[in-house]
C-alpha positions as CSV (number, residue, x, y, z in Angstrom):
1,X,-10.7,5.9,11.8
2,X,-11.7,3.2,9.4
3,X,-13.0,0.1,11.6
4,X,-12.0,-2.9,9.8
5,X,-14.1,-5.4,9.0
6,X,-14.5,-9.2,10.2
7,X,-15.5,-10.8,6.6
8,X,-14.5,-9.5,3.0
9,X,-16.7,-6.6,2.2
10,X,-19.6,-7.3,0.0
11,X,-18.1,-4.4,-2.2
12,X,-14.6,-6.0,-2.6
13,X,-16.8,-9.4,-2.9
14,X,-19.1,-7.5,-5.6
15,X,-16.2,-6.4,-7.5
16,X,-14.2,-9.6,-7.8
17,X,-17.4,-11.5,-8.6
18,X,-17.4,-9.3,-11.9
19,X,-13.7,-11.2,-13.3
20,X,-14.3,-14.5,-15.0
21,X,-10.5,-15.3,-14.1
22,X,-9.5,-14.5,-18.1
23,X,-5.8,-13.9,-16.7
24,X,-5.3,-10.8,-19.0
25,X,-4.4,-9.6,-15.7
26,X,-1.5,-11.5,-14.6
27,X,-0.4,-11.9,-18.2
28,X,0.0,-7.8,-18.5
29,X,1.5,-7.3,-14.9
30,X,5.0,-6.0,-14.5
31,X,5.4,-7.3,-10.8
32,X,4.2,-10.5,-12.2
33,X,7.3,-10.7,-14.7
34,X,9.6,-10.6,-11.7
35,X,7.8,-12.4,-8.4
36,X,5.8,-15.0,-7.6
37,X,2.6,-12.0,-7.6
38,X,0.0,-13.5,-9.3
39,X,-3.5,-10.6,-9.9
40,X,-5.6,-13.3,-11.2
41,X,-4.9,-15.6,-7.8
42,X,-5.6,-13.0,-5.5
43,X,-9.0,-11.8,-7.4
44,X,-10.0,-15.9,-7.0
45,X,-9.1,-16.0,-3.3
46,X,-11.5,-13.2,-2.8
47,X,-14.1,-14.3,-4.5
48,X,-13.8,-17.4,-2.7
49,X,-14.1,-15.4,0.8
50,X,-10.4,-17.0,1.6
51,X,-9.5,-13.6,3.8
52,X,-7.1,-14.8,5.9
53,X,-5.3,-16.6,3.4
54,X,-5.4,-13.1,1.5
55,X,-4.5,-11.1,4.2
56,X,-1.5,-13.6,5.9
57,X,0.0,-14.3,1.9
58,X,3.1,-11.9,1.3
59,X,1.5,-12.0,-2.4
60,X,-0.7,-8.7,-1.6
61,X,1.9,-6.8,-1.1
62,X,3.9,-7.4,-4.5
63,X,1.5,-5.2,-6.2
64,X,3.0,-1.9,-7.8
65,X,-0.3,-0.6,-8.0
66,X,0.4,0.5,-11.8
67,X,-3.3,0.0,-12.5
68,X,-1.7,-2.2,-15.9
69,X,-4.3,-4.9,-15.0
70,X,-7.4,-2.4,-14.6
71,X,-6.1,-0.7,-18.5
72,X,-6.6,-4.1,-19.5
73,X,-9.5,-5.5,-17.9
74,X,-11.7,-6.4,-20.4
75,X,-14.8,-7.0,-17.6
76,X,-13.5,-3.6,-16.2
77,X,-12.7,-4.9,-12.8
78,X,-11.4,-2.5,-10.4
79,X,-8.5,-5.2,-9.5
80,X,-6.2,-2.2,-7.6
81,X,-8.9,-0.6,-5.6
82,X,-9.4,-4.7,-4.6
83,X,-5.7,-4.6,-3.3
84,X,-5.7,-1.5,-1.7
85,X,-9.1,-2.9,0.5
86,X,-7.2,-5.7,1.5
87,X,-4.3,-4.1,2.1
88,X,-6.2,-2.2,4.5
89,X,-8.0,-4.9,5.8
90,X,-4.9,-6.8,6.2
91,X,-3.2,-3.5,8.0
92,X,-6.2,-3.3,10.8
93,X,-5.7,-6.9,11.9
94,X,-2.1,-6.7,12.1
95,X,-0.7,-8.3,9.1
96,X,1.8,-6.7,7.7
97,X,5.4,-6.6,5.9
98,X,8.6,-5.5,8.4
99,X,9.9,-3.3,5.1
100,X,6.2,-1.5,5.2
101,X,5.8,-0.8,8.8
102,X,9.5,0.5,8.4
103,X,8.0,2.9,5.8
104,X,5.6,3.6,7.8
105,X,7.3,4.3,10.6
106,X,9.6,6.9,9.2
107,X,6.3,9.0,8.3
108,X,5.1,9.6,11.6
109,X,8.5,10.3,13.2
110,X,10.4,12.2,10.4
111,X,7.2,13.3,8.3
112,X,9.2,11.6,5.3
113,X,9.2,8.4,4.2
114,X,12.8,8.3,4.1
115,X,15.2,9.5,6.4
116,X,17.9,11.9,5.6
117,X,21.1,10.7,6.4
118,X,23.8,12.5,7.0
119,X,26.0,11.5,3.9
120,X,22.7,12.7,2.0
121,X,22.6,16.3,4.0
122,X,26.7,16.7,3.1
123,X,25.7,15.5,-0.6
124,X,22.8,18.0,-0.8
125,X,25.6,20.9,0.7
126,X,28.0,20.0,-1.7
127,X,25.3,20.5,-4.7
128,X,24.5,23.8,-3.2
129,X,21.3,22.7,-2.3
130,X,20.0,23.2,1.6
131,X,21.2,20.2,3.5
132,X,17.1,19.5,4.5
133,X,15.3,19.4,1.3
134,X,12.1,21.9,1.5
135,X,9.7,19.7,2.6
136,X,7.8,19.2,5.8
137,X,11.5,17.8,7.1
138,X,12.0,21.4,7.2
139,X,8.4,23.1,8.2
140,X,7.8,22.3,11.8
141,X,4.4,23.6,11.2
142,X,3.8,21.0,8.0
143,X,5.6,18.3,10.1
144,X,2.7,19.3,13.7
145,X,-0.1,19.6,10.7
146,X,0.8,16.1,9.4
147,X,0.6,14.6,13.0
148,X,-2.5,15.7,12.9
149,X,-3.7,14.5,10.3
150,X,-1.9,10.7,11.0
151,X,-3.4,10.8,14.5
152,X,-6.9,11.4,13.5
153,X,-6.8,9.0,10.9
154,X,-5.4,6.1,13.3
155,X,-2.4,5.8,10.8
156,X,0.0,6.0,14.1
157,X,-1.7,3.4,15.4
158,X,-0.2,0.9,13.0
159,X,3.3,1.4,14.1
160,X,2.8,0.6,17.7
């Protein structure tokens, strides 16, 4: 299980500390067009050691993680592996969106991010595909190996 840590680590710190805040970043990001997401904001605040106003904003989580900004990046900044790390970080001191914990949610008690409804199972019958798609929804033994897996990793841990 990943411990998190108290102060922005020194490689997120590291990282950011290579963008001189250009903003070819937030002018090339396609969740920028259409929220208030700003890459170029977040990278500052971290390089700035503002964690908690990093980890509280609902900004971090308005990234699509299209890696647009990193294509572009002319200093090469790794600005998505940044968010994920304080996504994470964010995560392990309990700050995070309803709609994600949701997500989240679903995967450790249905092994799918989504549920399957039962207009979707009729649906799939009426296509003349099997009213469970093939997935671990219908493998017992891929749904008891992914509880595995989230256990060990702590990933349960969030939903509590």
């Amino acid at each position: 299980m990943v411990t998190p840590k108290a102060e922005i680590s020194k490689e997120i710190a590291d990282a950011a500390k290579m963008c001189f805040q250009c903003g070819t970043c937030t002018a090339g990001c396609p969740s920028g067009r259409r929220t208030s997401y700003r890459v170029r904001k977040i990278v500052r605040m971290a390089q700035l050691g503002m964690k908690e106003e990093i980890l509280s904003s609902d900004e971090l989580w308005e990234c699509s993680t299209c890696y647009t900004c990193v294509e572009r990046c002319p200093r090469q900044v790794p600005i998505v592996d940044i968010i994920i790390d304080l996504r994470n970080m964010a995560v392990a001191e309990g700050h995070m969106r309803p709609q994600h914990k949701g997500t989240a949610t679903n995967l450790v008690k249905f092994g799918h991010t989504v549920d399957v409804k039962e207009n979707i199972s009729k649906l799939r019958a009426e296509m003349g595909l099997p009213e469970v798609p093939p997935t671990v929804l219908a493998n017992p033994a891929a749904k008891a190996d992914l509880d595995k897996i989230l256990a060990a990793t702590g990933f349960t841990k969030i939903v509590e």
